[in-house]
C-alpha positions in Angstrom: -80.2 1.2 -28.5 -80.3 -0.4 -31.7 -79.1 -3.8 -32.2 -77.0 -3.9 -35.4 -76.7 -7.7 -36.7 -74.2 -8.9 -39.2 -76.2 -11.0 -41.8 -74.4 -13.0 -44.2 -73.8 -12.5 -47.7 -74.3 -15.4 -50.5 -70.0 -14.7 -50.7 -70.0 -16.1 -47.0 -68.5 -12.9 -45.7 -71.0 -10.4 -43.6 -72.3 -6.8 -44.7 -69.8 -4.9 -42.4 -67.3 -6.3 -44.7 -65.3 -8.5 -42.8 -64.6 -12.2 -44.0 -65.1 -15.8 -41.9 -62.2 -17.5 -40.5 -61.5 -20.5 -42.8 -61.2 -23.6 -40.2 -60.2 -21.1 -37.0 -58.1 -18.6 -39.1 -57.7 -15.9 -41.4 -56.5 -16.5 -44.9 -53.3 -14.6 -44.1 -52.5 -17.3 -41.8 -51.7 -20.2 -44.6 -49.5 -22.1 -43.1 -45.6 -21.9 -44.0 -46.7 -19.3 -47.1 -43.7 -16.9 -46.4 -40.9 -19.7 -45.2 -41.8 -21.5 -48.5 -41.8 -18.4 -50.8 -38.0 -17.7 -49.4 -36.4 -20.9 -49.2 -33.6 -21.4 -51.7 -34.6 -24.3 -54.6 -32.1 -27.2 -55.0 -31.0 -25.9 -58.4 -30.5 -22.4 -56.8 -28.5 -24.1 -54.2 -26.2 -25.7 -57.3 -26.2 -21.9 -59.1 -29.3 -22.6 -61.1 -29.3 -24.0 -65.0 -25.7 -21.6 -65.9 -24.2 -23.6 -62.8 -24.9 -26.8 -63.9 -23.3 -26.0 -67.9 -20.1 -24.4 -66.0 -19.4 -27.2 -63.9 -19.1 -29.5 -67.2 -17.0 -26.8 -68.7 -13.2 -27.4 -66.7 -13.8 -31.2 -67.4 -14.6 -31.0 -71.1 -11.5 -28.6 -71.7 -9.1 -30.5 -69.9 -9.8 -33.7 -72.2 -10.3 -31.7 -75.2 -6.6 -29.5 -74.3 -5.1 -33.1 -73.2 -5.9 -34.6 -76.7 -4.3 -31.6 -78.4 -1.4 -29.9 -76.5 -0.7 -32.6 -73.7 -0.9 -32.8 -69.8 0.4 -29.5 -69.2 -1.9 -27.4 -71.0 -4.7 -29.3 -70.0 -4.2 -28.9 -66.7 -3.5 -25.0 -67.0 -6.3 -24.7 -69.5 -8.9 -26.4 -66.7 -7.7 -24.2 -64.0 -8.3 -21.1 -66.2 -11.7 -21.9 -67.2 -12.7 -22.5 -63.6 -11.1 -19.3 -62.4 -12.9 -17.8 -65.1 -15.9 -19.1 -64.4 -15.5 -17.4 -60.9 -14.7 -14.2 -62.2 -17.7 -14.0 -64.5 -20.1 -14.9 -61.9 -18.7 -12.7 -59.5 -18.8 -9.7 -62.0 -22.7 -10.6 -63.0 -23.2 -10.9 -59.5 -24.4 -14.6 -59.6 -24.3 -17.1 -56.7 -20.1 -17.5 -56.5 -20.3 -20.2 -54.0 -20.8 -22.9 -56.5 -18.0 -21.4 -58.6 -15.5 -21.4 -55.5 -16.1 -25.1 -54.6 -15.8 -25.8 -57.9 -12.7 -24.3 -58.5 -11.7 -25.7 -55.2 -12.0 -28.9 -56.7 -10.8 -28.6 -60.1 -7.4 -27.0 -58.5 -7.3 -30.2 -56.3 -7.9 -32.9 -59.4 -5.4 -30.6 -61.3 -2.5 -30.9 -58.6 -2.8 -34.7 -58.3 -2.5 -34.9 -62.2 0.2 -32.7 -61.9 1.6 -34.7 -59.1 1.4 -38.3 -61.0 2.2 -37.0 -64.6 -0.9 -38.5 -65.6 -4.3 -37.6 -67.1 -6.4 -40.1 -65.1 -5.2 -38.5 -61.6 -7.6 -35.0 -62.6 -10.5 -37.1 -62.1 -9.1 -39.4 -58.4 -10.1 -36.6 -56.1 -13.9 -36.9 -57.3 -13.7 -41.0 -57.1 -12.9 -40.4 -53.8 -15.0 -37.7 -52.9 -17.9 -39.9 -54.3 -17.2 -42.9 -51.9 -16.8 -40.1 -48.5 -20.2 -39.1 -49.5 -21.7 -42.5 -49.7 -20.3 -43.2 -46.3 -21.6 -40.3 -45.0 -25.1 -40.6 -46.2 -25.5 -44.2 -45.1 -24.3 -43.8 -42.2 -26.8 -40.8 -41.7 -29.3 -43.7 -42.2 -27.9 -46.0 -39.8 -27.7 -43.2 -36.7 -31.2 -42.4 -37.8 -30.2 -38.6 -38.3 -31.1 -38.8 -42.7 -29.1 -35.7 -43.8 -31.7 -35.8 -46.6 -34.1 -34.3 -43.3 -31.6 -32.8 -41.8 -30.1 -30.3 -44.7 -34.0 -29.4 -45.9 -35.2 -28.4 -42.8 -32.1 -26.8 -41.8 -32.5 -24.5 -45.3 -36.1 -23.9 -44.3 -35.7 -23.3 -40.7 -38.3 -26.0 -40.1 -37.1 -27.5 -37.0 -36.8 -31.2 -36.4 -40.4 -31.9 -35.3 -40.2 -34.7 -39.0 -37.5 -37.0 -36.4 -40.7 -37.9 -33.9 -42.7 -39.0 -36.5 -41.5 -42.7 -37.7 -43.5 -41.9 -41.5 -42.1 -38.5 -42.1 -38.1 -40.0 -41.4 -39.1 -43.1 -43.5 -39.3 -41.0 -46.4 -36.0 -38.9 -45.4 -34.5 -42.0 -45.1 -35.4 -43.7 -48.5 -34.3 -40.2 -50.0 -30.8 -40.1 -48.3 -30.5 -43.4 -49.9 -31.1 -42.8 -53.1 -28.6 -39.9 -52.9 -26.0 -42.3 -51.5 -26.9 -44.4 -54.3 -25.8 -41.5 -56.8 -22.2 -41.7 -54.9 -22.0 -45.2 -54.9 -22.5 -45.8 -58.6 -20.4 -43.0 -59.7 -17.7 -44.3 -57.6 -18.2 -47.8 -59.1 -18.1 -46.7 -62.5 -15.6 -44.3 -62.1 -13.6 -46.2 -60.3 -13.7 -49.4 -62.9 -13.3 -46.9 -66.2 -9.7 -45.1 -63.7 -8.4 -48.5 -63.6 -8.7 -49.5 -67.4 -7.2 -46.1 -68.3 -9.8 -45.2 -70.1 -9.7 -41.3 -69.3 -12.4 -40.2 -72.1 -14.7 -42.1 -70.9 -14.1 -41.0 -67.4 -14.6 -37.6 -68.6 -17.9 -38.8 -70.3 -19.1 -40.3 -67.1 -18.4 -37.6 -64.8 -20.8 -35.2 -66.9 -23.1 -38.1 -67.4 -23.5 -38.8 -63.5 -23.3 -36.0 -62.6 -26.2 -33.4 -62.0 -28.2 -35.5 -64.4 -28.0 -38.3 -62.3 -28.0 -36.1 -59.2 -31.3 -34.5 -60.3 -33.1 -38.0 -60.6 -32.4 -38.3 -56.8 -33.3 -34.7 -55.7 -37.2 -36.0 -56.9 -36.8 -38.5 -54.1 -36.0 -35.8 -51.9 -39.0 -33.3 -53.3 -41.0 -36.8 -53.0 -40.3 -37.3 -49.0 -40.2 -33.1 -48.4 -44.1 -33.8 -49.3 -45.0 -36.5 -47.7 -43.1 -35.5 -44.7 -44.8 -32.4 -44.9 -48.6 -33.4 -45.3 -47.8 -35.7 -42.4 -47.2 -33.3 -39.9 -50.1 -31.4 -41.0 -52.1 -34.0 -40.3 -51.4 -34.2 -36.9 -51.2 -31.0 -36.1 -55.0 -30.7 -37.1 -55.6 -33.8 -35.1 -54.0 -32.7 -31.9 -56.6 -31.6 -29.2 -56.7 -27.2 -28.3 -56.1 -27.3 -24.5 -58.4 -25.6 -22.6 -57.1 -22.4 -20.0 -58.6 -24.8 -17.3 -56.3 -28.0 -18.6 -54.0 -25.2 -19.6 -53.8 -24.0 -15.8 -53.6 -27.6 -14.6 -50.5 -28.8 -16.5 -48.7 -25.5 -15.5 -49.2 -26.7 -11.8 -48.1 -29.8 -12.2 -45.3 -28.7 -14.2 
């Protein structure tokens, strides 16, 4: 019976064909390959580039219809271009969600101005909105439950294995604050410009921090997905292979 041996090629795979394990595995095994390849983006989350132009677009027609035809039409006017909005991503069968919250929201600031009889009011509910975030994000923080963390993984179906590990949840927890940050100075600004009636400006300054603003955070949050990320990595290569002896053992004891 002849012996057949395998002798390598200068490629480092054999002549039958077949190709070495890299580090214990096949190169089909690269860790996370599909779960990354399928996970939604932040901007896809916010309906992508067109989602961030139509979110500007009900705020920029309400000041603009304000300044020409008065409260009424503005306020009609903004609620049309959101419904609008809605329609047009429905028909080209783009994400609607961000459409809906954002008519949601414009229907809300529109009733309160409607309410009041005055301009300023369309832009209260996302003063407010601004400070419940902050709250909410800190106080993530404090119970040591960074929704930063907790929303990423959650989208990626990653688990929570990051919350044992004191370095991955320092990063979650310096990008949860910066996010809170973003609430906390628009509701400042916002908030100072509402009570000098200076309603232009307001409209300025929601656009302004808005996604821009928002964006410059989200790199925090791409910064601690990393680190978080090449952290656990680490120690899963570090961690020991049980043997089926020590294998058997803890099962008994168990």
């Amino acid at each position: 019976m002849t012996e057949h041996s395998e002798r390598p090629r200068s490629d480092g795979g054999t002549e039958d064909g077949t190709e070495p394990a890299e580090n214990g595995r096949g190169r089909e095994d690269s860790p996370d390959s599909d779960s990354r390849e399928t996970a939604p983006t932040m901007l896809d989350q916010m309906g992508g580039v067109s989602g961030l132009l139509y979110s500007s677009l009900p705020v920029v027609v309400f000041v603009l219809a304000n300044s020409a035809f008065g409260l009424t039409a503005a306020i009609w006017s903004a609620v049309g271009s959101a419904v609008a909005i809605a329609v047009a991503r429905l028909v080209r069968k783009e994400p609607i969600q961000p459409a809906i919250s954002g008519l949601f929201a414009v229907g809300v600031a529109a009733f309160l101005a409607y309410r009041t009889g005055s301009a300023k009011d369309f832009f209260l509910f996302g003063i407010w909105t601004s400070l419940v975030y902050f709250v909410v994000l800190a106080g993530s923080v404090v119970v040591r439950w960074p929704l930063a963390g907790v929303v990423w993984n959650l989208l990626t179906g990653s688990g929570m294995d990051w919350r044992k590990n004191k370095y991955s949840r320092l990063g979650y927890d310096i990008a949860t604050l910066a996010l809170a940050g973003v609430f906390a100075a628009r509701f400042v600004v916002q908030r100072w410009l509402y009570d000098e009636d200076l309603t232009g400006w307001l409209a300025f300054a929601k656009i302004a921090m808005g996604y821009p603003l928002y964006g410059l955070a989200l790199l925090v949050v791409v910064w601690a997905v990393r680190r978080s990320d090449r952290r656990l990595k680490e120690l899963a290569t570090e961690r020991p292979v049980e043997t089926d002896a020590e294998v058997e053992a803890r099962l008994r004891v168990e």
